[in-house]
GUTORKE-516799 format. One record per residue (C-alpha): chain; residue number from 1; x, y, z; residue in three letters. Coordinates in nm, 3 decimals. Each point is the difference from the previous one (the first is absolute). Example, Ala and Ser with C-alpha at 12.3 -4.5 7.8 and 13.67 -1.06 7.14 Angstrom:
BEGIN
 chain   n      px      py      pz res
     A   1   1.230  -0.450   0.780 ALA
     A   2   0.137   0.344  -0.066 SER
end
This chain:
BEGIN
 chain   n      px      py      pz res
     A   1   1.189  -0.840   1.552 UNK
     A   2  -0.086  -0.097  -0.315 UNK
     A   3   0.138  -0.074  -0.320 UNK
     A   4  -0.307   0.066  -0.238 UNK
     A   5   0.095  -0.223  -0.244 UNK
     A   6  -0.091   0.256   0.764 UNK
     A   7  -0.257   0.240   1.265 UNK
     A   8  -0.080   0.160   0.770 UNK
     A   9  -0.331   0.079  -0.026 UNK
     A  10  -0.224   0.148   0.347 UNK
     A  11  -0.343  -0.115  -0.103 UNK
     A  12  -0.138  -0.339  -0.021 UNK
     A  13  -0.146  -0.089  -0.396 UNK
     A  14  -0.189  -0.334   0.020 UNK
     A  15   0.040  -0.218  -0.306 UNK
     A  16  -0.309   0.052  -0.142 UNK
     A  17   0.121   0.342  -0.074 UNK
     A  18   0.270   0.122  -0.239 UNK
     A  19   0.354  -0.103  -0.055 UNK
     A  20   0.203   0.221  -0.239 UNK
     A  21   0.345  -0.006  -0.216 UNK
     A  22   0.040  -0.183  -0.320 UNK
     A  23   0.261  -0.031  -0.263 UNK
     A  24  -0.103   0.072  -0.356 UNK
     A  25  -0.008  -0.202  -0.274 UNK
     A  26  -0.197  -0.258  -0.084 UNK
     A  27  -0.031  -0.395   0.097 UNK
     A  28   0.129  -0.347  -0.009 UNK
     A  29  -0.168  -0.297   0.143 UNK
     A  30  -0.057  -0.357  -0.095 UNK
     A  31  -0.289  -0.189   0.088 UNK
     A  32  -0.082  -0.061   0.401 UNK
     A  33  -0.251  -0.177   0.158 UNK
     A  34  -0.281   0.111   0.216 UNK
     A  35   0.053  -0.099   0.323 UNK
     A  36   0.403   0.072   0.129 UNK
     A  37   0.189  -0.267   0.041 UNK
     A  38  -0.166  -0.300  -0.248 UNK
     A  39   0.101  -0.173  -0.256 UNK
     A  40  -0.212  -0.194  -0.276 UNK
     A  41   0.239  -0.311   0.159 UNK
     A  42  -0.076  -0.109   0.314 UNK
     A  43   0.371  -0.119   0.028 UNK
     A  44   0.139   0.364  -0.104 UNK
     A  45  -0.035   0.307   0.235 UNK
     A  46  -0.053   0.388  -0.180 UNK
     A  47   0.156   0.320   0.113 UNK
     A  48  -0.128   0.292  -0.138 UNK
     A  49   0.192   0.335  -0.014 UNK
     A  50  -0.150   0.323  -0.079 UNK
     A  51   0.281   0.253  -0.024 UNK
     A  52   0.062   0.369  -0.156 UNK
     A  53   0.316  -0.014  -0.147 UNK
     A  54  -0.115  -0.100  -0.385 UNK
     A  55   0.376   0.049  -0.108 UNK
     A  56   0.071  -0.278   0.237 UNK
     A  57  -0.289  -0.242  -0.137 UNK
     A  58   0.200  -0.234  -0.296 UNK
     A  59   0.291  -0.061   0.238 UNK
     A  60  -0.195  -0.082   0.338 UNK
     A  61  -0.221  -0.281  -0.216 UNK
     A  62   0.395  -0.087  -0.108 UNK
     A  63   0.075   0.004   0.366 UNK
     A  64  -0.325  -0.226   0.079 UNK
     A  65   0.047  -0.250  -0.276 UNK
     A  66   0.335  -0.067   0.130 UNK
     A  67  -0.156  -0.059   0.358 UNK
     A  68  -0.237  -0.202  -0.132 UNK
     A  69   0.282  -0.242  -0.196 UNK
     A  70   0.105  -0.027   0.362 UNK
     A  71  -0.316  -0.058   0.188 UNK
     A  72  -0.247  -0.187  -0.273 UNK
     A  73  -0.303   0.039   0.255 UNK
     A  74   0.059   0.368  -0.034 UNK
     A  75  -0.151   0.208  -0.222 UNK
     A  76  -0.054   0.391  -0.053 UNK
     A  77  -0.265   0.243  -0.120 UNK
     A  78   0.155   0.357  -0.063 UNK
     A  79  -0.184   0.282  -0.071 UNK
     A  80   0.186   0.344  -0.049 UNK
     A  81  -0.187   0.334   0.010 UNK
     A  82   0.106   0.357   0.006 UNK
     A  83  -0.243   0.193  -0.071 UNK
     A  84  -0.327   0.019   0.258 UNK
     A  85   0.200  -0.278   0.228 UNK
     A  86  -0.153   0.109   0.276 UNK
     A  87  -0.341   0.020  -0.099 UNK
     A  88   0.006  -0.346  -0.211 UNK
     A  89   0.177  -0.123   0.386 UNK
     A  90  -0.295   0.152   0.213 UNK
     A  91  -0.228  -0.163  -0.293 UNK
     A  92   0.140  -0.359   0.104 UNK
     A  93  -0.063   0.028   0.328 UNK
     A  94  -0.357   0.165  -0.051 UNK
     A  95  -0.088  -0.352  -0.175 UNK
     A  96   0.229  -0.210   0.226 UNK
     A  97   0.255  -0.074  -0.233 UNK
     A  98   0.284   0.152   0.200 UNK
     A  99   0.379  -0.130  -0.166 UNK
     A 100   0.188  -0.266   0.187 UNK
     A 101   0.281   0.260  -0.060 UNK
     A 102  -0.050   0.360  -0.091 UNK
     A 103   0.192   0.350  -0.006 UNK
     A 104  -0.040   0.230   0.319 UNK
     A 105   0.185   0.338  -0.041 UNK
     A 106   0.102   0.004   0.379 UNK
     A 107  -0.056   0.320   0.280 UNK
     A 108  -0.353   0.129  -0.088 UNK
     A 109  -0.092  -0.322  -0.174 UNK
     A 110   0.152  -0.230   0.229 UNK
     A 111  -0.251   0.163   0.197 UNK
     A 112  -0.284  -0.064  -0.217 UNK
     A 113   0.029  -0.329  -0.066 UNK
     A 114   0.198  -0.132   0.300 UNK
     A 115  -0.309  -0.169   0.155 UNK
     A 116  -0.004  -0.273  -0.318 UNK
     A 117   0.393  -0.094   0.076 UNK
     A 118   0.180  -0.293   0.065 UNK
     A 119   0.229   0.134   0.262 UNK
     A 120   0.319  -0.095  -0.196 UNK
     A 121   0.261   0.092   0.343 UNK
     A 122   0.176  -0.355   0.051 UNK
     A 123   0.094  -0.028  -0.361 UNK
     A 124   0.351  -0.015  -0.030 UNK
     A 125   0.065   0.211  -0.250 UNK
     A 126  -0.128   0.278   0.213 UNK
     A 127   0.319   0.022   0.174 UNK
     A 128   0.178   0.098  -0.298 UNK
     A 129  -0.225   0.281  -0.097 UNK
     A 130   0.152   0.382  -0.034 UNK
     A 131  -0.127   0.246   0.239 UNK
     A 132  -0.145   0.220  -0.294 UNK
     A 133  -0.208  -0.315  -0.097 UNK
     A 134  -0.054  -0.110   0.295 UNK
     A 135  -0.201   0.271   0.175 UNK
     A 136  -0.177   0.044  -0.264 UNK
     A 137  -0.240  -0.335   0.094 UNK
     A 138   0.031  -0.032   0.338 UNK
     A 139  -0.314   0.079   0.166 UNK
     A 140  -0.054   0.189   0.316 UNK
     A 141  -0.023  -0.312   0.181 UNK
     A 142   0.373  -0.061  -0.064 UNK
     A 143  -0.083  -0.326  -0.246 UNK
     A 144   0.132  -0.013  -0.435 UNK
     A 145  -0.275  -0.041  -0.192 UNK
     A 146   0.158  -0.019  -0.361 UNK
     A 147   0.297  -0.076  -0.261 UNK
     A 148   0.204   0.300  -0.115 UNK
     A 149  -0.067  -0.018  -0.383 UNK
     A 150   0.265   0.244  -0.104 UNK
     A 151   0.228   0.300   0.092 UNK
     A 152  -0.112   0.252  -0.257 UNK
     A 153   0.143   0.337  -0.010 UNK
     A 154  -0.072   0.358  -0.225 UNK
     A 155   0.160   0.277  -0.143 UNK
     A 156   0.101   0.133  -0.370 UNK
     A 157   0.114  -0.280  -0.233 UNK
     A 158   0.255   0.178  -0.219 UNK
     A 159   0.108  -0.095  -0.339 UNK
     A 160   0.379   0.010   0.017 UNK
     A 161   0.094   0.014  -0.354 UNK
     A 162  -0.241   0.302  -0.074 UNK
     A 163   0.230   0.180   0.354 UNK
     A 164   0.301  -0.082  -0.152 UNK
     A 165  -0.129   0.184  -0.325 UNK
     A 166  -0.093   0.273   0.210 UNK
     A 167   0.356   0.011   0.164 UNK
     A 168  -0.136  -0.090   0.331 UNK
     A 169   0.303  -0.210   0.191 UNK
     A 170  -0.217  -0.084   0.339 UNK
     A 171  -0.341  -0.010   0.092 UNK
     A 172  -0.142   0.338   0.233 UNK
     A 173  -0.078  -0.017   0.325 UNK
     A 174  -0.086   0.369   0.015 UNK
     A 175  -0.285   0.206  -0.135 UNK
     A 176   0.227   0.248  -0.146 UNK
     A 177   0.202  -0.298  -0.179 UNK
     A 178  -0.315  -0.124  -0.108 UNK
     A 179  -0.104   0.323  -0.193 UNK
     A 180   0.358   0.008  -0.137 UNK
     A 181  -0.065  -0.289  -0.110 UNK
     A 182  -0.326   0.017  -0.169 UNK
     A 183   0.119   0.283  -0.186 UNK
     A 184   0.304  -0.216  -0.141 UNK
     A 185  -0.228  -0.222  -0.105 UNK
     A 186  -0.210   0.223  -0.180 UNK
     A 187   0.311   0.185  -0.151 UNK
     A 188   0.101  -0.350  -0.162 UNK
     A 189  -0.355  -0.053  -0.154 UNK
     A 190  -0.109  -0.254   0.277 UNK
     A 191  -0.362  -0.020   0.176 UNK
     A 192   0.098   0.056   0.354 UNK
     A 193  -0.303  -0.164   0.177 UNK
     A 194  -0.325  -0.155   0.013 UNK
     A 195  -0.252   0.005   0.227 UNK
     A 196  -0.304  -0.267  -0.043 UNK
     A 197  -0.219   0.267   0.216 UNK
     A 198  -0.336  -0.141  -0.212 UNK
     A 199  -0.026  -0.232   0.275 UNK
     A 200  -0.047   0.016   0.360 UNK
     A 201   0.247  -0.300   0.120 UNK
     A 202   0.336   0.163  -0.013 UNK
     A 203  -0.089   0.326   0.120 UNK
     A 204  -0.240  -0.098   0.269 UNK
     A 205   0.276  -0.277   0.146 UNK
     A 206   0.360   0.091  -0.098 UNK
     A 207   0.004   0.410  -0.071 UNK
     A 208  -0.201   0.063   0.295 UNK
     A 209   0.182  -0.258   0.229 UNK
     A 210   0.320   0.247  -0.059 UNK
     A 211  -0.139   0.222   0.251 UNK
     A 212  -0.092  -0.259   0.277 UNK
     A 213   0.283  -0.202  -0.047 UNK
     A 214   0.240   0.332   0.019 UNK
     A 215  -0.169   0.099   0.381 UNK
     A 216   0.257  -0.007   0.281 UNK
     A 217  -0.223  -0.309   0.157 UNK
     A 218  -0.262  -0.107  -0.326 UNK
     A 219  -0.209  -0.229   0.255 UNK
     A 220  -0.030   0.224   0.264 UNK
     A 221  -0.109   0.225  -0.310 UNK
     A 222  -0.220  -0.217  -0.079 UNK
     A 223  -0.155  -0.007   0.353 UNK
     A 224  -0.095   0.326  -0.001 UNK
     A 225  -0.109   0.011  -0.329 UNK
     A 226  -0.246  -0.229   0.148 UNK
     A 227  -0.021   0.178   0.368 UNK
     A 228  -0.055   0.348  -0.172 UNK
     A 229   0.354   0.106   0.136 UNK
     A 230   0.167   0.016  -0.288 UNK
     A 231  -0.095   0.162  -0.372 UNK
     A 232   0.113  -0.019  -0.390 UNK
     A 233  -0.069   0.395   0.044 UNK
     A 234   0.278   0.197   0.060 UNK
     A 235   0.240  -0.276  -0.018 UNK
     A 236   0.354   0.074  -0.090 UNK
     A 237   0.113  -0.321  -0.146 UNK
     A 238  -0.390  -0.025  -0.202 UNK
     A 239   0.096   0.324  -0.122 UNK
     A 240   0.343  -0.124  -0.156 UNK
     A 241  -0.168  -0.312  -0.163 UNK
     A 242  -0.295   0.219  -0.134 UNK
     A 243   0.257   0.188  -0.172 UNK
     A 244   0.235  -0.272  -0.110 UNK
     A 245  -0.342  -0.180  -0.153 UNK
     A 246  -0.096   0.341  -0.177 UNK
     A 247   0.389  -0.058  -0.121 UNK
     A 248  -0.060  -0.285  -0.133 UNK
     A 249  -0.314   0.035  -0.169 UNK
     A 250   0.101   0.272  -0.169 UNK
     A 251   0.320  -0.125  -0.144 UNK
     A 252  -0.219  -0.279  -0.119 UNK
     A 253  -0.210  -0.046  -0.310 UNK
     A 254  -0.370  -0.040  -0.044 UNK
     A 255  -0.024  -0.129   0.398 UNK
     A 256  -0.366  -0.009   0.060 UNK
     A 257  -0.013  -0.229  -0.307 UNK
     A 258   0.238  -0.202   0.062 UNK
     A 259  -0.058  -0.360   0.160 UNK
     A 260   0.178  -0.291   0.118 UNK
     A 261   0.062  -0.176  -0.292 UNK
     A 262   0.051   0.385  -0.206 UNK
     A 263   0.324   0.057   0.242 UNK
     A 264   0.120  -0.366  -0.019 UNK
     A 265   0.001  -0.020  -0.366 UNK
     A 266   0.194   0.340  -0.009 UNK
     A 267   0.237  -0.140   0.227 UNK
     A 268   0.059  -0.304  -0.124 UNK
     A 269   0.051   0.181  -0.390 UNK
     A 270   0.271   0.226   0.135 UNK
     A 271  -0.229   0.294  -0.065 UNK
     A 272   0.038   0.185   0.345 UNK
     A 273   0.276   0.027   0.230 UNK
     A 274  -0.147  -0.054   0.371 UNK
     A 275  -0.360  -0.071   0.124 UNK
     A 276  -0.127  -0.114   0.345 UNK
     A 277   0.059  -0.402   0.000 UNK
     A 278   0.122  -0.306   0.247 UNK
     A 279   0.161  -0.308  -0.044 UNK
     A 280  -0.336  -0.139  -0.114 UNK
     A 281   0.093   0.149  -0.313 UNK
     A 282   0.294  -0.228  -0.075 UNK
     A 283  -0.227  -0.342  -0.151 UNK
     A 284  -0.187   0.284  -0.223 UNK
     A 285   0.367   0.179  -0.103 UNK
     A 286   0.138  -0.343  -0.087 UNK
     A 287  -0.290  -0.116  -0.208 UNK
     A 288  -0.042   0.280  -0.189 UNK
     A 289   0.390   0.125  -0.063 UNK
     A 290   0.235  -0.243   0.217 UNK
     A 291   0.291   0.231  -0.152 UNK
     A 292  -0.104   0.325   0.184 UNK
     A 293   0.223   0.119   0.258 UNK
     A 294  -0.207   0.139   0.285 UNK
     A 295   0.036   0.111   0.411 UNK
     A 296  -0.213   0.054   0.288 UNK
     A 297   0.086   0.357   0.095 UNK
     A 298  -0.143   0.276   0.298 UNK
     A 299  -0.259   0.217   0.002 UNK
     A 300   0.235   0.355   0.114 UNK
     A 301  -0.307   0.267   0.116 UNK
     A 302   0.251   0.223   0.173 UNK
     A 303   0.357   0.053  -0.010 UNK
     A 304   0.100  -0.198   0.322 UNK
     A 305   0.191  -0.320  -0.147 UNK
     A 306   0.006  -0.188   0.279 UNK
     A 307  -0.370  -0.005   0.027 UNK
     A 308  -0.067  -0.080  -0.362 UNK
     A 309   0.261  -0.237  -0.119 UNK
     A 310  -0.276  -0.306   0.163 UNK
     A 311  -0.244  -0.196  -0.192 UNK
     A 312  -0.344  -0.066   0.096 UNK
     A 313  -0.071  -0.375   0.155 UNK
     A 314  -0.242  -0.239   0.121 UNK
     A 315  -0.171  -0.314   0.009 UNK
     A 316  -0.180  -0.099  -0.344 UNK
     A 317  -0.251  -0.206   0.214 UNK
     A 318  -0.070  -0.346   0.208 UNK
     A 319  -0.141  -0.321  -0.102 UNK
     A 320  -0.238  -0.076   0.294 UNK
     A 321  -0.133  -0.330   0.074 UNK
     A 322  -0.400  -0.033   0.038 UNK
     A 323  -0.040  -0.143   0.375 UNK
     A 324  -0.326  -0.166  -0.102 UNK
     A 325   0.194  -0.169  -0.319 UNK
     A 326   0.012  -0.390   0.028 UNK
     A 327   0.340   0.032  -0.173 UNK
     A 328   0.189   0.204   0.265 UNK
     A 329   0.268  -0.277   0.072 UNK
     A 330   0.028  -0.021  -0.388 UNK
     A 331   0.044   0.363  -0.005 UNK
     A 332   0.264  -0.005   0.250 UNK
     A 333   0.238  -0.232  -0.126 UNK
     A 334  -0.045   0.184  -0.356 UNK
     A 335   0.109   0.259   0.187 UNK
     A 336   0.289  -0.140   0.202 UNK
     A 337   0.145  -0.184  -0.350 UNK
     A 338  -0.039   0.370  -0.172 UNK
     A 339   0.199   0.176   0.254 UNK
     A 340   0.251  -0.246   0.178 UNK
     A 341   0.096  -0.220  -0.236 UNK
     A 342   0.251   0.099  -0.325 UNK
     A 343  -0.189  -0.091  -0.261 UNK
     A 344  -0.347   0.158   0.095 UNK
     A 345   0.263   0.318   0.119 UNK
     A 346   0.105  -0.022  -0.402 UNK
     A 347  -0.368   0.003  -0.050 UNK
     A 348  -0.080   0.285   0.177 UNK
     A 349   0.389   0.208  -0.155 UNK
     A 350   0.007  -0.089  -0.279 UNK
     A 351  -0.322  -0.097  -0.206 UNK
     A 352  -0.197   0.226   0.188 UNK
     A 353   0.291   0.243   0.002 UNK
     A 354  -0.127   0.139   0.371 UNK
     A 355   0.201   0.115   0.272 UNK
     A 356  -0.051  -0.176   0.318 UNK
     A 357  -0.105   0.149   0.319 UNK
     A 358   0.217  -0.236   0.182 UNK
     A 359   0.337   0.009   0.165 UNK
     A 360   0.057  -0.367  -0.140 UNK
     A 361   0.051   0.014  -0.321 UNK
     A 362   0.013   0.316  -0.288 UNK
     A 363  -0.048   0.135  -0.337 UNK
     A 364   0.132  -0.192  -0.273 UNK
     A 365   0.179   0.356  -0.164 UNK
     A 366   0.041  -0.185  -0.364 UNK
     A 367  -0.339  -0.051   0.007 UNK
     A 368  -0.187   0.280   0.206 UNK
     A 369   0.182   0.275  -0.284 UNK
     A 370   0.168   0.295   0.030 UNK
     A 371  -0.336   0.157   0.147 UNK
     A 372   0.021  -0.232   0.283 UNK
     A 373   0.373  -0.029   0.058 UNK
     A 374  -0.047   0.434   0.064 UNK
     A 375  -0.252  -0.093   0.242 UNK
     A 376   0.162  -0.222   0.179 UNK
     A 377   0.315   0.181   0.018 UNK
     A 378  -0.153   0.255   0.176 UNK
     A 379  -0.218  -0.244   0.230 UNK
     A 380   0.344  -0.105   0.115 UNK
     A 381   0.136   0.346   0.026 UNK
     A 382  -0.335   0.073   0.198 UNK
     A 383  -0.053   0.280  -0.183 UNK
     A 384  -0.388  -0.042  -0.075 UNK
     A 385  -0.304   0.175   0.160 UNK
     A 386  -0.312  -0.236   0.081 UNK
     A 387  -0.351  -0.003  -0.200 UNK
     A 388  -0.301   0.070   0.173 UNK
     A 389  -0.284  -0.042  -0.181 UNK
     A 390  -0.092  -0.327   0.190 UNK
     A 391  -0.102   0.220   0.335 UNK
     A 392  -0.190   0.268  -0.273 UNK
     A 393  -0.430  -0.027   0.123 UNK
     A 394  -0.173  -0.257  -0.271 UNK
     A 395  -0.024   0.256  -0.348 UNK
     A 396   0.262   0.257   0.087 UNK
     A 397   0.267  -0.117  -0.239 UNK
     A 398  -0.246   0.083  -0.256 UNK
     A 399  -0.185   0.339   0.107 UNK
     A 400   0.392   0.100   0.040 UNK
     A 401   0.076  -0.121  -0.350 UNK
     A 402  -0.287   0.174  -0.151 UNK
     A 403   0.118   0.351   0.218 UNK
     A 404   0.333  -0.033  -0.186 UNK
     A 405  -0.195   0.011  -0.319 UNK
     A 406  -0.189   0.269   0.108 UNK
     A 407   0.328   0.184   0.111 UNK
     A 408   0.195  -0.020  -0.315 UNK
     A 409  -0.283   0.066  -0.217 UNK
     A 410  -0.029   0.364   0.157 UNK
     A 411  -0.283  -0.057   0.185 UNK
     A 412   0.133   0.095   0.333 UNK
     A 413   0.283   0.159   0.095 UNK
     A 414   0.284  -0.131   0.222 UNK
     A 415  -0.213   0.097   0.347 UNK
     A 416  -0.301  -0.153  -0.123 UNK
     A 417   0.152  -0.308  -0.118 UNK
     A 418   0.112  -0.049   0.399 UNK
     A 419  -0.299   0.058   0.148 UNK
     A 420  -0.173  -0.246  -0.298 UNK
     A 421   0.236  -0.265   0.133 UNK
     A 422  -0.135   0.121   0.384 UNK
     A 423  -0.340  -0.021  -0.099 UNK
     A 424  -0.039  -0.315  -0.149 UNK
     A 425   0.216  -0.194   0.305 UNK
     A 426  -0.215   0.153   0.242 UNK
     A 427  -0.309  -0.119  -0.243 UNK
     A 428   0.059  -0.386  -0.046 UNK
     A 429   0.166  -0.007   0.352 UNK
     A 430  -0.286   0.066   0.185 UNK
end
């Protein structure tokens, strides 16, 4: 899930072949050398990390120069990509470059790349891992084939000053509180939402994820999706979101323009009241206007409270170890010091601001922000539906994204935007 400065699968896809899902916005690296695992010293040892959370990149080469004041013979190449990850990952391997470490997106891309793995089981830290982490890189074979980056979770970021304005004492957790809402907002002069629908990533991953992640069973959903038992068509709970994401675009201003960094920068000015948003939010908030007052709220697309008062919540990503790297011990005990021992946990909390996917240690909450302190609140309240993107066929997340688009511009109506969504699954899955 990404912070733009942002996963079962029944058919075999050989390497050579695609790998989808990318964050957006830009990249971060430092120099690396051309073969894994060297160093220009012959008495210093290289690991180098290719990973996709850019917002992450200054504080993980803070994290590896404070490694490296502990283990001189140590040192680290980091390279930090968002956008085209994937393809710049498939790129590496094409010229046999592969990462000693790199980011695998777990389910459907566990799959894909789980034949290139160092098989990661008798770690210790392993133990300590959260289920909702934890399944998430286990392979079929029963074996844990990556590190948890981050528990990253989705829904609107509100501005709380600009609700108080508005005379709004508690967040909604019902449609029709939402359009109450929105209309007290408007009555006080204030933008209500914003929608960056001029790119694909948020629609394609967390609007359309609503639906799947609402489904009495999402994976066995999912399954049938893939089996031909189950359809978007017709769907109840696809109807609701389709709805709630005409809702929202409408209440909105200038959507299909509006990008990434268009809906941040409105944000983080105190120009609208709510737009979609995570924790990954909070390092871009706090850099831009550390004074604004802000929440992770639902997503209400009915008027069942129960059901909507959850966020949305899932696994960021896993740093995977290259079996063929002639650092993998290295690797390892980077690992081990990042995750078991207090100051590489302060690493991980607090300069990194993440929040682990282990049962070991948590969220620093003075650090992670008030976007993250929502988030986990409700973690611990279990009150969060999953995100399943990572079992989506390579390129779904995108033709979905781009339906959405199609959907609010008018193009199709709400029928045709389900059986757009049917279509292009049943494409890419075949």
């Amino acid at each position: 899930m990404k912070r733009t400065k942002g996963r079962l699968t029944m058919l075999c896809v050989s390497l050579a072949g695609v790998l989808a899902l990318t964050a957006c916005g830009g990249q971060a690296n430092e120099g690396q050398n051309s073969q894994t695992g060297t160093s220009e010293s012959a008495k210093t040892k290289t690991i180098y990390i290719y990973q996709n959370k850019i917002e992450i990149d200054k504080a993980l080469k803070k994290t590896a120069e404070a490694y490296t004041a502990l283990h001189p013979d140590i040192q680290f190449s980091i390279e930090s990509v968002s956008d085209n990850f994937s393809t710049g990952l498939k790129t590496k391997l094409a010229s046999g470059e592969l990462p000693d470490v790199f980011t695998v997106l777990g389910n459907q891309d566990l799959k894909l790349w789980q034949s290139q793995l160092e098989d990661l089981t008798d770690q210790p830290w392993t133990k300590d891992m959260i289920p909702l982490a934890k399944e998430g890189i286990t392979g079929d074979d029963g074996k844990v084939y990556g590190l948890p980056v981050s528990v990253e979770g989705y829904g609107y970021v509100y501005n709380k000053k600009l609700f108080q304005q508005a005379g709004i004492s508690k967040v909604p957790v019902t449609l029709t509180e939402l359009k109450q809402d929105v209309e007290s907002l408007k009555s006080a002069g204030i933008q209500p939402l914003v929608g960056a629908y001029m790119d694909w990533y948020q629609a394609g991953n967390f609007l359309v994820n609503m639906g799947i992640a609402r489904q009495k069973d999402p994976l066995a959903f999912i399954k049938g999706l893939y089996d031909g038992t189950a359809t978007f068509v017709g769907n109840e709970i696809f109807k609701e979101v389709a709805d709630f994401i005409q809702y929202d675009f409408a209440n909105g201003k200038n959507g299909l323009s509006t990008n990434f960094n268009n809906q941040t920068t409105q944000l983080v000015n105190g120009e609208i009241a709510m737009t979609l948003g995570g924790n990954w939010l909070q390092p871009t908030i706090d850099n831009g206007n550390a004074s604004l007052e802000t929440g992770l709220m639902p997503l209400p697309v009915n008027d069942n409270p129960e059901e909507n008062d959850k966020l949305y919540a899932g696994v960021s990503g896993y740093w995977a170890i290259n079996k063929d790297s002639n650092v993998k011990k290295e690797v390892k005990d980077f690992f081990n010091w990042l995750v078991t021992t207090p100051e590489g946990q302060t690493h991980m909390t607090k300069d990194m601001q993440l929040i682990p996917g282990f049962s070991s240690f948590s969220a620093d909450n003075e650090t992670i922000g008030d976007l993250g302190a929502d988030l986990s609140r409700y973690l611990k309240e279990g009150k969060v539906y999953g995100s399943y993107n990572s079992y989506y066929p390579d390129g779904v997340a995108q033709a979905f994204g781009e339906a959405v688009q199609r959907f609010v511009a008018g193009q199709v109506d709400k029928d045709g935007f389900l059986q757009e969504l049917q279509n292009e699954w049943d494409r890419l899955a075949e």
